[in-house]
SEMARRO-607441 format. One record per residue (C-alpha): residue number from 1; residue in three letters; x, y, z. Coordinates in pm, 1 decimal. Each point is the difference from the previous one (the first is absolute). Last residue first. Layout:
<recs>
<rec><pos>NUM</pos><code>ala</code><x>X</x><y>Y</y><z>Z</z></rec>
...
</recs>
This chain:
<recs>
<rec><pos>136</pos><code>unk</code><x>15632.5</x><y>11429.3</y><z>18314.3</z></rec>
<rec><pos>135</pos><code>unk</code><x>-233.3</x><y>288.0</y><z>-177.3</z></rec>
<rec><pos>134</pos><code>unk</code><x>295.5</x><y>200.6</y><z>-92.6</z></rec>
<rec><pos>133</pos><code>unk</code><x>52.8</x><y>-247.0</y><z>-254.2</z></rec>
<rec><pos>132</pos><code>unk</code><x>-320.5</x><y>18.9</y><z>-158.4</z></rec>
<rec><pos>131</pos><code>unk</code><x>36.2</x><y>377.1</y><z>-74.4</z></rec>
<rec><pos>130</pos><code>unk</code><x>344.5</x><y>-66.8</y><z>-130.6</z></rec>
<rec><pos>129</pos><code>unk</code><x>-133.3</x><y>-250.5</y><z>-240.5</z></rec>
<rec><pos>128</pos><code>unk</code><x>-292.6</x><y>240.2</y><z>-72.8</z></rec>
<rec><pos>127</pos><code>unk</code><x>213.7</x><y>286.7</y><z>-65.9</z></rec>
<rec><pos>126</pos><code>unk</code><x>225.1</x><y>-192.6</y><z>-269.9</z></rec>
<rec><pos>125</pos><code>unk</code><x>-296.5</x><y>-107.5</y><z>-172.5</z></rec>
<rec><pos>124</pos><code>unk</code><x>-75.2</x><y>379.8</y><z>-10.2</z></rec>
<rec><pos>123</pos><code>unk</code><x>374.8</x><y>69.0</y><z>-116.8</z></rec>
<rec><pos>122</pos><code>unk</code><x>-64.8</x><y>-247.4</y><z>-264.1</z></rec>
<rec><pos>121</pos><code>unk</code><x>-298.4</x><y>133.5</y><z>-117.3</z></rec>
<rec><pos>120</pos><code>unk</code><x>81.6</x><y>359.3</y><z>39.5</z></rec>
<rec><pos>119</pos><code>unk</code><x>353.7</x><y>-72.4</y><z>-221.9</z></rec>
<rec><pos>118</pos><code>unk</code><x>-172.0</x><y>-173.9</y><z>-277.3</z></rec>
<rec><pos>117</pos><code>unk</code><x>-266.7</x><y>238.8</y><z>-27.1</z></rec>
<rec><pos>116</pos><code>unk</code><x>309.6</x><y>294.7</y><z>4.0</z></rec>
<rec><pos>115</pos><code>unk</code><x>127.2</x><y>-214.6</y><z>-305.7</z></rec>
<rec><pos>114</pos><code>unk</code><x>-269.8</x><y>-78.1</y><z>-206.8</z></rec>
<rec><pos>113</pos><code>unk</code><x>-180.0</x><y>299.2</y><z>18.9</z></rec>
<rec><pos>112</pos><code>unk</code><x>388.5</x><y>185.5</y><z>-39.6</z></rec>
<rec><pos>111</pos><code>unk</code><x>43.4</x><y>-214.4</y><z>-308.2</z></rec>
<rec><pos>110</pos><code>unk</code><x>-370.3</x><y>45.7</y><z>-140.2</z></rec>
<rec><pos>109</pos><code>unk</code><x>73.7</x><y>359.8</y><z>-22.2</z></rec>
<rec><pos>108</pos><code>unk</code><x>-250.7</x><y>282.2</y><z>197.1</z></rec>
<rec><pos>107</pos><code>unk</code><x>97.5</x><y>-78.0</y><z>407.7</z></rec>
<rec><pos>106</pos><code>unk</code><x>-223.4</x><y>183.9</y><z>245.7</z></rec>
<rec><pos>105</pos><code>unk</code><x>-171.0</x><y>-306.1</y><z>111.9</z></rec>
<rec><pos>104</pos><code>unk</code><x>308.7</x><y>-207.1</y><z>-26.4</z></rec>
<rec><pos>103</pos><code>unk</code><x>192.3</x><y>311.0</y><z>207.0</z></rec>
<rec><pos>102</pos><code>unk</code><x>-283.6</x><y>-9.3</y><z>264.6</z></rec>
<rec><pos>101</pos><code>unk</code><x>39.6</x><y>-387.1</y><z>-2.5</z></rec>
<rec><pos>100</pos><code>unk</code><x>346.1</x><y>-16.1</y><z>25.4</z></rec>
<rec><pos>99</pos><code>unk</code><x>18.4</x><y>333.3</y><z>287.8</z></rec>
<rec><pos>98</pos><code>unk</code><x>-221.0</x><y>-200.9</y><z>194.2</z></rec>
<rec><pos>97</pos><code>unk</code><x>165.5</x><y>-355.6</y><z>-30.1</z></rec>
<rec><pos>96</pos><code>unk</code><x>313.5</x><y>121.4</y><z>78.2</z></rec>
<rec><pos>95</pos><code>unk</code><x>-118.9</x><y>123.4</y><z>325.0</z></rec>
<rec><pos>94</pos><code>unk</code><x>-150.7</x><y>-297.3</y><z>127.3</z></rec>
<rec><pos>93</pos><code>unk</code><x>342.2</x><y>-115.4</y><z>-79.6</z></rec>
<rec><pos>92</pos><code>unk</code><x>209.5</x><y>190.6</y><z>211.0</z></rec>
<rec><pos>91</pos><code>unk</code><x>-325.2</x><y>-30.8</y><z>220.0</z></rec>
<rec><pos>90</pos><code>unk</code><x>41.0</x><y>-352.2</y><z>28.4</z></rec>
<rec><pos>89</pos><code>unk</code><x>400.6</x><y>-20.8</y><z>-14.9</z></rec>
<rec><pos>88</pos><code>unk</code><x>-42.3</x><y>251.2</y><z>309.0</z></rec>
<rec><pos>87</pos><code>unk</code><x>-210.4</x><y>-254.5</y><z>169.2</z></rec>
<rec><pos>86</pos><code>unk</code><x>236.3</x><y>-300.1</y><z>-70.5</z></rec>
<rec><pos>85</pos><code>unk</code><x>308.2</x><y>207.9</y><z>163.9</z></rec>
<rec><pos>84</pos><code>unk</code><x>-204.1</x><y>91.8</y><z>291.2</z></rec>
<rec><pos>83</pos><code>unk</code><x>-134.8</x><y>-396.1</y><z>31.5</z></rec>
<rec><pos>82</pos><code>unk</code><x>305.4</x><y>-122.2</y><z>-38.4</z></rec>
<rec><pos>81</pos><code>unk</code><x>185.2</x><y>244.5</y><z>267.3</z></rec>
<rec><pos>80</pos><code>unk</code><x>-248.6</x><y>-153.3</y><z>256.2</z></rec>
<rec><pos>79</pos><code>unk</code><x>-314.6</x><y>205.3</y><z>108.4</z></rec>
<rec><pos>78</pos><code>unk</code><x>8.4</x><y>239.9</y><z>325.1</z></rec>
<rec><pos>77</pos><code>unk</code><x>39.1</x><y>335.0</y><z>-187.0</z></rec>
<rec><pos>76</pos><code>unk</code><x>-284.2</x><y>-128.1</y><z>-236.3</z></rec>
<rec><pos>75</pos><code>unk</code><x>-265.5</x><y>3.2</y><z>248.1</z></rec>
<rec><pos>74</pos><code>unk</code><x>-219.6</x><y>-123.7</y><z>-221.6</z></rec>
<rec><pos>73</pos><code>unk</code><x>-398.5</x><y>167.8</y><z>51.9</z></rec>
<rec><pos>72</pos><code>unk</code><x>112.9</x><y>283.8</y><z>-224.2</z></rec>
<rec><pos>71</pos><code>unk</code><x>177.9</x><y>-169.4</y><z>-283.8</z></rec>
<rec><pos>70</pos><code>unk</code><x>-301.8</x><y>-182.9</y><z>-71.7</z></rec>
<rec><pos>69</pos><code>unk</code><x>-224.4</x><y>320.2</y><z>30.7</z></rec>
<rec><pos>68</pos><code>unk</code><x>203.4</x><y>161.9</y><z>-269.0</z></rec>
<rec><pos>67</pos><code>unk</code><x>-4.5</x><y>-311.3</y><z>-217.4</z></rec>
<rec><pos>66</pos><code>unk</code><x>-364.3</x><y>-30.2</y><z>38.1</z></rec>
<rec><pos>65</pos><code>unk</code><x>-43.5</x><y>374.2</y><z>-131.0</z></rec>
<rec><pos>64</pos><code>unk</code><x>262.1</x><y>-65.2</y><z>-241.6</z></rec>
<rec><pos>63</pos><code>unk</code><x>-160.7</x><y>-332.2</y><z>-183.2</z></rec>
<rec><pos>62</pos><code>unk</code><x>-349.4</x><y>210.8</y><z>78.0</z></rec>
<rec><pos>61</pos><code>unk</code><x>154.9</x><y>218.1</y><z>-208.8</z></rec>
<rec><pos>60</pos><code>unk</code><x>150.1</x><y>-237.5</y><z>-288.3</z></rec>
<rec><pos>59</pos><code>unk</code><x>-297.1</x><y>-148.1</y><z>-29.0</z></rec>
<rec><pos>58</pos><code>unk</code><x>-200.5</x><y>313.3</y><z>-74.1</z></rec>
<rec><pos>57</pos><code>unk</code><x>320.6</x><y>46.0</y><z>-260.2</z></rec>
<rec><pos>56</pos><code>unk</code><x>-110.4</x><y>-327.8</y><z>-170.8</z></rec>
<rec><pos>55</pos><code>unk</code><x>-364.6</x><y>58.1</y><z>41.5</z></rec>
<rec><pos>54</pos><code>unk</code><x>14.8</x><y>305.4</y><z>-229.4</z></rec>
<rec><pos>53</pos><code>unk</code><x>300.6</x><y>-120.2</y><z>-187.7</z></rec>
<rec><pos>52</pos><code>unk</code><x>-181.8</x><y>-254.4</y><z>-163.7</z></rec>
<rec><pos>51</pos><code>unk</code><x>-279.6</x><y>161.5</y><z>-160.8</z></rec>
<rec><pos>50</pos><code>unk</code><x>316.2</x><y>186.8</y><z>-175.5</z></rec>
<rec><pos>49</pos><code>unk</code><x>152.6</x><y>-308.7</y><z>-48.4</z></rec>
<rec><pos>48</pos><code>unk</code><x>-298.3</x><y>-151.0</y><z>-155.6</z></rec>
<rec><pos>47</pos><code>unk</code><x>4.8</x><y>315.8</y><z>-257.1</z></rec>
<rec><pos>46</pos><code>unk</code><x>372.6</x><y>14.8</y><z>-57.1</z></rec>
<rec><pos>45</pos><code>unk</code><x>-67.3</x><y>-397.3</y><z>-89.8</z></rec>
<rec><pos>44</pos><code>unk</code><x>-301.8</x><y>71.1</y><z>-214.7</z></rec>
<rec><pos>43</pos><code>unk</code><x>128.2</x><y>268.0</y><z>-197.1</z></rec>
<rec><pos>42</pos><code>unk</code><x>186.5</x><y>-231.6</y><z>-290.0</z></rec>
<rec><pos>41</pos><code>unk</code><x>-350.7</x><y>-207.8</y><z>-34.5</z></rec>
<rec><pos>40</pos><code>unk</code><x>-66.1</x><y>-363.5</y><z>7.0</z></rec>
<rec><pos>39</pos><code>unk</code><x>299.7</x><y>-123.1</y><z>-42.6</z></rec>
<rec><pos>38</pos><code>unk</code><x>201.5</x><y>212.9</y><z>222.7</z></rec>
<rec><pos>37</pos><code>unk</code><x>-204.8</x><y>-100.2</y><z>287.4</z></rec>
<rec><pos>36</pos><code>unk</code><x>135.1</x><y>-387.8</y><z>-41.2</z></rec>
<rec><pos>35</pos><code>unk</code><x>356.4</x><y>181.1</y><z>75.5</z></rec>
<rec><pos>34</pos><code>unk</code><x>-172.1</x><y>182.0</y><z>272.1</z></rec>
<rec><pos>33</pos><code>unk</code><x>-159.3</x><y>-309.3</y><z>233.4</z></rec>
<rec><pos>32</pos><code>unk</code><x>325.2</x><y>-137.2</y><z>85.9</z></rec>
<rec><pos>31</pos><code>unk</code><x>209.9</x><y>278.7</y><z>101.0</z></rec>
<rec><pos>30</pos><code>unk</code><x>-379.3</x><y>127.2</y><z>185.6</z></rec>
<rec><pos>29</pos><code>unk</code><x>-44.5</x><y>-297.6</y><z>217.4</z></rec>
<rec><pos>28</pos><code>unk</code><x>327.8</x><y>47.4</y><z>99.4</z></rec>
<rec><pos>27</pos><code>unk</code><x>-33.3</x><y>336.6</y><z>98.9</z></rec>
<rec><pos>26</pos><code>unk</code><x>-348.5</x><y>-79.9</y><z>174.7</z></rec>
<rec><pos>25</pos><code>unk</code><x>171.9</x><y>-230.1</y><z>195.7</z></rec>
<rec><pos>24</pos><code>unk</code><x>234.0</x><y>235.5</y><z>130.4</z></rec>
<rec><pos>23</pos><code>unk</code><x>-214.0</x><y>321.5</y><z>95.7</z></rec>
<rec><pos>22</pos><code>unk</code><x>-330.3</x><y>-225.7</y><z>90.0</z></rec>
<rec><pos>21</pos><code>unk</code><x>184.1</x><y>-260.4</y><z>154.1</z></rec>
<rec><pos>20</pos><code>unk</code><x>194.6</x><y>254.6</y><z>204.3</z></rec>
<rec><pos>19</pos><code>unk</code><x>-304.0</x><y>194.9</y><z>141.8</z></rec>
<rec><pos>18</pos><code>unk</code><x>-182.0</x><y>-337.6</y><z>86.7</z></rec>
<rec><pos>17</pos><code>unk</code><x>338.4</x><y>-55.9</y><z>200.3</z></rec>
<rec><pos>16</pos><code>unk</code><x>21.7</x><y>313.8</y><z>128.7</z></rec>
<rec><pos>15</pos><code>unk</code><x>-385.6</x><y>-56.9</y><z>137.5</z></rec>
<rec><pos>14</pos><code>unk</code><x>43.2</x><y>-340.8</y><z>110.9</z></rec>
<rec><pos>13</pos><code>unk</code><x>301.3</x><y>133.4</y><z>228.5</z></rec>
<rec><pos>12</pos><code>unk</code><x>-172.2</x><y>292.0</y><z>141.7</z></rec>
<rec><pos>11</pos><code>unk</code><x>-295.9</x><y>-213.0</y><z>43.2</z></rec>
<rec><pos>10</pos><code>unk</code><x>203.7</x><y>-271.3</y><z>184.0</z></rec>
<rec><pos>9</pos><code>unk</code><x>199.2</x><y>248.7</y><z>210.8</z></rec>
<rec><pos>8</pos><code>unk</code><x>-352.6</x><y>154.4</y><z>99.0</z></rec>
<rec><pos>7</pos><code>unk</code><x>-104.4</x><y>-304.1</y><z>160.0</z></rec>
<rec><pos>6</pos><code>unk</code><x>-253.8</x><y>-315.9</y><z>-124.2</z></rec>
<rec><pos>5</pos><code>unk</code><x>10.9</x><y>-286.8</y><z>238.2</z></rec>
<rec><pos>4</pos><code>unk</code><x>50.1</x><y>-356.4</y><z>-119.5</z></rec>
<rec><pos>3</pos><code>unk</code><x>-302.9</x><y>-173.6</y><z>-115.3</z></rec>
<rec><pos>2</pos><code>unk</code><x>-205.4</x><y>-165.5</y><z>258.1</z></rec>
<rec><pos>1</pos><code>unk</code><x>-178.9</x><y>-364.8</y><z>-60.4</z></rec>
</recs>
């Protein structure tokens, strides 16, 4: 029995998309994990996030460097309109979900938290859907 082959397209792909389930999923593992946080201390959510945003933002890089590297092995000039207008939606929202989460992390009343979390998540979920579109 043979496996299929291993190439560098596969570990540039299994690589974003370790990157992305660390940086998304650990944002929704986080909205649910905080309000039980709160119980148990009133630091212990800014102190998880903290802890947090050290492999979060790691993610986030190798999300970039893989994103980077993506962009340079398509030949983007010869895709279909679709695919241009999906990839800019993808790093519109790639974007978005940057600036969110360095605004949440920067962010001091529990409306803004809320609210620039909110917007990161999404905007990450957002990213992914794009991301899987471009796949075909």
């Amino acid at each position: 029995m043979t496996v299929l082959p291993v190439t560098w397209t596969t570990i540039r792909l299994f690589l974003h998309v370790i990157g992305a389930a660390v940086w998304v999923g650990g944002q929704i593992t986080l909205a649910k994990l905080v309000p039980g946080l709160r119980e148990v201390s009133a630091d212990a959510p800014r102190f998880l996030a903290r802890r947090f945003n050290q492999i979060a933002w790691s993610s986030f890089g190798l999300l970039f460097v893989t994103g980077i590297w993506s962009l340079l092995v398509v030949d983007v000039g010869s895709t279909s309109t679709e695919y241009q207008i999906t990839l800019g939606l993808k790093l519109a929202v790639v974007a978005v979900t940057a600036v969110s989460a360095a605004a949440h992390a920067g962010a001091k009343s529990k409306v803004a938290i809320a609210g620039w979390g909110a917007a990161g998540l999404l905007s990450g979920l957002a990213a992914v859907f794009f991301g899987i579109l471009l796949t075909g």
